[in-house]
C-alpha beads as a LAMMPS data file, in Angstrom:
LAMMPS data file: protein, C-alpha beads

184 atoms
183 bonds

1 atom types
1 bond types

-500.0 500.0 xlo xhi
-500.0 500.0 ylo yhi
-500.0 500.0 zlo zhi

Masses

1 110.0

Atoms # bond

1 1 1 0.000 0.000 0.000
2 1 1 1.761 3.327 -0.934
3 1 1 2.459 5.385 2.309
4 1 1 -0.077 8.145 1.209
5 1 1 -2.675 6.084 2.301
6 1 1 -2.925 4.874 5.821
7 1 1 -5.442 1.637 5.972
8 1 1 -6.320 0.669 9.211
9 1 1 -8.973 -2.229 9.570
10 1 1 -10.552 -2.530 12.853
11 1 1 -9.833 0.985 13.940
12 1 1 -13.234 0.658 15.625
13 1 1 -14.599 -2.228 17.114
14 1 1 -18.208 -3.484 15.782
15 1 1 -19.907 -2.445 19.500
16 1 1 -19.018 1.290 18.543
17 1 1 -19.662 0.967 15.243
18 1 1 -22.985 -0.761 16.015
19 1 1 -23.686 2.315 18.516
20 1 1 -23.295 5.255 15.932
21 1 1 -25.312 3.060 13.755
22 1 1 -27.739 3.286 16.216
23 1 1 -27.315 7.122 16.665
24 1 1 -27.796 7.465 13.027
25 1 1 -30.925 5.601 12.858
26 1 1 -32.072 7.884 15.687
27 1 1 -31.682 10.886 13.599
28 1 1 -32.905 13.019 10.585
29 1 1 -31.491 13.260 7.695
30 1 1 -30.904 16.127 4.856
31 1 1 -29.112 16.216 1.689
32 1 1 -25.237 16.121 1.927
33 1 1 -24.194 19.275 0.558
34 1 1 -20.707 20.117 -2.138
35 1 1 -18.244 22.667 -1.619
36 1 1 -18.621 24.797 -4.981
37 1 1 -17.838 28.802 -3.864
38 1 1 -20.056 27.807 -1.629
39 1 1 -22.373 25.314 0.074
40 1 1 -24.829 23.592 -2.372
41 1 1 -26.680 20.024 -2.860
42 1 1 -26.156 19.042 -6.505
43 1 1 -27.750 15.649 -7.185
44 1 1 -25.067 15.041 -10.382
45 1 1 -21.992 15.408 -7.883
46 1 1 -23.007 14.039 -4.944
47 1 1 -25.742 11.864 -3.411
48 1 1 -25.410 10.822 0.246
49 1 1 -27.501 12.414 3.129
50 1 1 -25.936 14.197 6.186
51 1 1 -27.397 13.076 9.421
52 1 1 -27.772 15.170 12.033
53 1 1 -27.214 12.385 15.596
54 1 1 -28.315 13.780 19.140
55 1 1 -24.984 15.778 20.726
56 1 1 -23.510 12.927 23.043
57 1 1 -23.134 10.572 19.193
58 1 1 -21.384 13.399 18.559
59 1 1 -18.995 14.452 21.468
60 1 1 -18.390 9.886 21.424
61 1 1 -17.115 10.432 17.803
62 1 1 -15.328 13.470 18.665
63 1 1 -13.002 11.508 21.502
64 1 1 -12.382 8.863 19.228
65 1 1 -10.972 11.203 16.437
66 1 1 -8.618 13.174 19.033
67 1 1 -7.150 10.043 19.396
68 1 1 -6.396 10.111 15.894
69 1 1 -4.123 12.825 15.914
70 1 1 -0.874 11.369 16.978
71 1 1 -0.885 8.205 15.162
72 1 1 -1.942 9.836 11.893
73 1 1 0.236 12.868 12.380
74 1 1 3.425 10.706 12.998
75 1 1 2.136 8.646 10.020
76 1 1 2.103 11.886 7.379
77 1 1 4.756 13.607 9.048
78 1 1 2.334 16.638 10.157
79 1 1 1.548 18.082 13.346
80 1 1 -1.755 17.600 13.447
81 1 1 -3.109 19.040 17.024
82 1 1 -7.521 19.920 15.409
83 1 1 -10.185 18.519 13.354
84 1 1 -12.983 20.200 11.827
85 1 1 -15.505 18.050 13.333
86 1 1 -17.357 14.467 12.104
87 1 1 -19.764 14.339 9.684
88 1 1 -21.946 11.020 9.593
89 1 1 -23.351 9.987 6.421
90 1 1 -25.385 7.449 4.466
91 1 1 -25.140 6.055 0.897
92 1 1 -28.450 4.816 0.040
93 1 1 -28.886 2.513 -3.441
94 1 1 -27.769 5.155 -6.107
95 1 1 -25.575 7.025 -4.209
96 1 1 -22.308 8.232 -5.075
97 1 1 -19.479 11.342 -4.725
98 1 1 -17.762 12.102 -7.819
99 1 1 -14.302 12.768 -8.048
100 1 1 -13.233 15.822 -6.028
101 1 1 -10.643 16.656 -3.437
102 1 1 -11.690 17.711 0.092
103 1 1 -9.125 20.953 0.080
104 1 1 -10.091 23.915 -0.833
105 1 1 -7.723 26.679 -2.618
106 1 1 -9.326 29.586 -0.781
107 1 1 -6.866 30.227 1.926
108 1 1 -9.599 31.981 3.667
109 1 1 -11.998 29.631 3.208
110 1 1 -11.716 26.368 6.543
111 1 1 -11.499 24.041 3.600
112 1 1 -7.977 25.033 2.657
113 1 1 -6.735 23.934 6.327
114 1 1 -7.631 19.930 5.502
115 1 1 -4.263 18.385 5.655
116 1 1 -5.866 15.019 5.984
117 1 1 -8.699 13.098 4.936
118 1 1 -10.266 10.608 7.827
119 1 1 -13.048 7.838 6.858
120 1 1 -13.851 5.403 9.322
121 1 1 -16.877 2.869 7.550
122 1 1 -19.170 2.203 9.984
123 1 1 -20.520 -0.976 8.265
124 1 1 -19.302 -3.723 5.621
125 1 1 -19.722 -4.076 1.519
126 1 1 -21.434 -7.391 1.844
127 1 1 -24.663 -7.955 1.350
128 1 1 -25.711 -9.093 4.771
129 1 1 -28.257 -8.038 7.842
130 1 1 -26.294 -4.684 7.751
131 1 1 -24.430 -4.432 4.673
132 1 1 -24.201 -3.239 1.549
133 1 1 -22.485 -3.518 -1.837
134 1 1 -20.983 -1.014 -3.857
135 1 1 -19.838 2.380 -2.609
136 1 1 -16.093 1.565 -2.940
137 1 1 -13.464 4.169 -1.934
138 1 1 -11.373 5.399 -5.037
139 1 1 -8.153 7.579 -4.283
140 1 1 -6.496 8.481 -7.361
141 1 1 -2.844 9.075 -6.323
142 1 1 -0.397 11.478 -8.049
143 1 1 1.608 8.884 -10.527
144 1 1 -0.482 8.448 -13.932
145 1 1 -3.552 6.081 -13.714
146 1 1 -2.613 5.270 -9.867
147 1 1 -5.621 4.482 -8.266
148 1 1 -6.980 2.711 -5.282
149 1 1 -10.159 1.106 -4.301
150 1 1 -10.650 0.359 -0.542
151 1 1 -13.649 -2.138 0.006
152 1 1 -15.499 -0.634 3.440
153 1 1 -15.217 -3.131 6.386
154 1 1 -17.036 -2.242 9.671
155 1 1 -14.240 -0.400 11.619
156 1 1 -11.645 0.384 8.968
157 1 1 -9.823 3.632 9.402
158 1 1 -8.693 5.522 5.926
159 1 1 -6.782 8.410 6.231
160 1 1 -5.342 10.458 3.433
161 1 1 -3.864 13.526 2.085
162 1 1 -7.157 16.124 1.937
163 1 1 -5.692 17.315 -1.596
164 1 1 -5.954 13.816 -3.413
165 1 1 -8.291 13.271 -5.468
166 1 1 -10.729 10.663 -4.844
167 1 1 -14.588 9.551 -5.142
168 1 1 -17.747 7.042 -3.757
169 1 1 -18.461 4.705 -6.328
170 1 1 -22.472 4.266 -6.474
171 1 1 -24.013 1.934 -3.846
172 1 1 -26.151 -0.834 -5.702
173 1 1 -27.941 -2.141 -2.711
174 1 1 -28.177 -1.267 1.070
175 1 1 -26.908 1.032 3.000
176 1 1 -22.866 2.898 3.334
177 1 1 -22.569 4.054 6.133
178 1 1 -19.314 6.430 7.359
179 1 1 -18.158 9.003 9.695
180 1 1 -15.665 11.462 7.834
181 1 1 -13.822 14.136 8.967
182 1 1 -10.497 16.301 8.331
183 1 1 -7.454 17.219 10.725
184 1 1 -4.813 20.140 10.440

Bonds

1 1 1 2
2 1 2 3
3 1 3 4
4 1 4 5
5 1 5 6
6 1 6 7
7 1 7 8
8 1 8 9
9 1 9 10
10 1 10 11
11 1 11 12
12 1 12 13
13 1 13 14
14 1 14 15
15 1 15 16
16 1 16 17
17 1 17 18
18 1 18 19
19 1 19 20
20 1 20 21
21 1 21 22
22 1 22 23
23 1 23 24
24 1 24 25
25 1 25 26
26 1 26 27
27 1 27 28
28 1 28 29
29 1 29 30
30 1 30 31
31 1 31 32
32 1 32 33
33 1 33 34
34 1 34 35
35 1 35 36
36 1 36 37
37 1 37 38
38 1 38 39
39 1 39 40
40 1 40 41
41 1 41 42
42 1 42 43
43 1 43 44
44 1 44 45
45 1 45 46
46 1 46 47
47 1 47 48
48 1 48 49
49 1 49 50
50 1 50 51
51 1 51 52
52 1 52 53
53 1 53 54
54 1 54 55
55 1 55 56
56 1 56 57
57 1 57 58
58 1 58 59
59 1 59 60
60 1 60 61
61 1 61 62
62 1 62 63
63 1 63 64
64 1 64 65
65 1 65 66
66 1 66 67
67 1 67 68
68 1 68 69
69 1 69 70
70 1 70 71
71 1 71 72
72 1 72 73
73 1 73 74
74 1 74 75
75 1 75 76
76 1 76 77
77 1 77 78
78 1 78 79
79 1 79 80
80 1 80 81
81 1 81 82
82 1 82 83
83 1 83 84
84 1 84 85
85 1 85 86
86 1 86 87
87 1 87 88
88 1 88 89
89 1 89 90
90 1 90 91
91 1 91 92
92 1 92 93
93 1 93 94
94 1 94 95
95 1 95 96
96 1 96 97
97 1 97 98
98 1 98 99
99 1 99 100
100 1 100 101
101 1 101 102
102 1 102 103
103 1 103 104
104 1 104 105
105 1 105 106
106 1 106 107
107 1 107 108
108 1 108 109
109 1 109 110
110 1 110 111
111 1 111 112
112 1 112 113
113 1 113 114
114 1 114 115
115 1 115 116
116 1 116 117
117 1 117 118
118 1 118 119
119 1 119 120
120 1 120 121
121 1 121 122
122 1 122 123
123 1 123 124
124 1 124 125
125 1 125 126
126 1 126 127
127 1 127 128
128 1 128 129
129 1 129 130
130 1 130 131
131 1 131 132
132 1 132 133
133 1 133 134
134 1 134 135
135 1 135 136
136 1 136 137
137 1 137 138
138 1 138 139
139 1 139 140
140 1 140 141
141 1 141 142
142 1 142 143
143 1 143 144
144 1 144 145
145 1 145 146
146 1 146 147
147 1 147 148
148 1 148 149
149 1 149 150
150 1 150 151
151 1 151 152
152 1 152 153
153 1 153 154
154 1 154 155
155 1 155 156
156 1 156 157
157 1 157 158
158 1 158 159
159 1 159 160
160 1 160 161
161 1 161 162
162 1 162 163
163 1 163 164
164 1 164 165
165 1 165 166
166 1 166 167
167 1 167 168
168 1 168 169
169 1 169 170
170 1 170 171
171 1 171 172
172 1 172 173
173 1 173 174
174 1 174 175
175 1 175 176
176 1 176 177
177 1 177 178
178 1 178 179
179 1 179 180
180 1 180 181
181 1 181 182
182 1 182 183
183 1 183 184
């Protein structure tokens, strides 16, 4: 695996998984929005839904990720010390993310401080009692036609430059479900 991608299955174990599950069940959900000079839902980019779980989800998620920090800042060489805070989303059947990069170029804009990427999959691509298929991770590294799929497994960290291009390939049954968010 090429060192700009840090893989790390079982990050989670499948109690906390199953309990943000839970949480996200609990909770509504809206369209996931795109950064395009602005905030915006557009259905040809992007279709996932942002859910909005109850506070203590949230401030669970929250300790997890500041654990994050030194083990993925010694990994990239950065001194990571804040992250913009999770996001928890769902892939339903037909949903997707098209190739983009999660930093922005606006140096005044909070997007341009993603250094790195963090996905932790909160359930598996198999087709079982919680499951899914599709919605494959692509990162599309720097050398020509480098590319790499990750296949979600419940627990599995991925953490990655926030400039690198990647994308969700569409989810053809079930349910993706993640908790992303991005350290500087």
């Amino acid at each position: 695996m090429d060192r700009r991608v840090l893989q790390r299955p079982g990050w989670w174990d499948s109690d906390f998984c199953g309990a943000i599950r839970a949480a996200m069940a609990a909770a509504s959900a809206t369209p996931a929005e795109i950064v395009a000079g602005g905030y915006a839902i557009d259905r040809e980019a992007r279709r996932a839904a942002d859910v909005d779980v109850d506070p203590r989800a949230v401030a669970t998620v929250e300790r997890a990720i500041e654990v994050m920090l030194g083990p993925l800042g010694a990994h990239f060489d950065l001194p990571l010390t804040r992250y913009v805070g999770p996001s928890f989303l769902q892939y339903a059947p037909g949903g997707f993310y098209g190739r983009h990069t999660d930093r922005g170029d606006d140096p005044h804009a909070v997007e341009w401080q993603r250094r790195v990427s963090v996905v932790v999959f909160l359930n598996s691509a198999v087709e079982d009692a919680g499951g899914f298929v599709g919605g494959t991770l692509r990162l599309y590294l720097h050398a020509p036609r480098a590319t790499v799929d990750i296949t979600p497994q419940a627990g599995m960290l991925v953490a990655f430059p926030s400039e690198t291009p990647h994308e969700v390939l569409p989810v053809r049954s079930g349910v993706r479900e993640v908790v992303v968010d991005w350290l500087y």
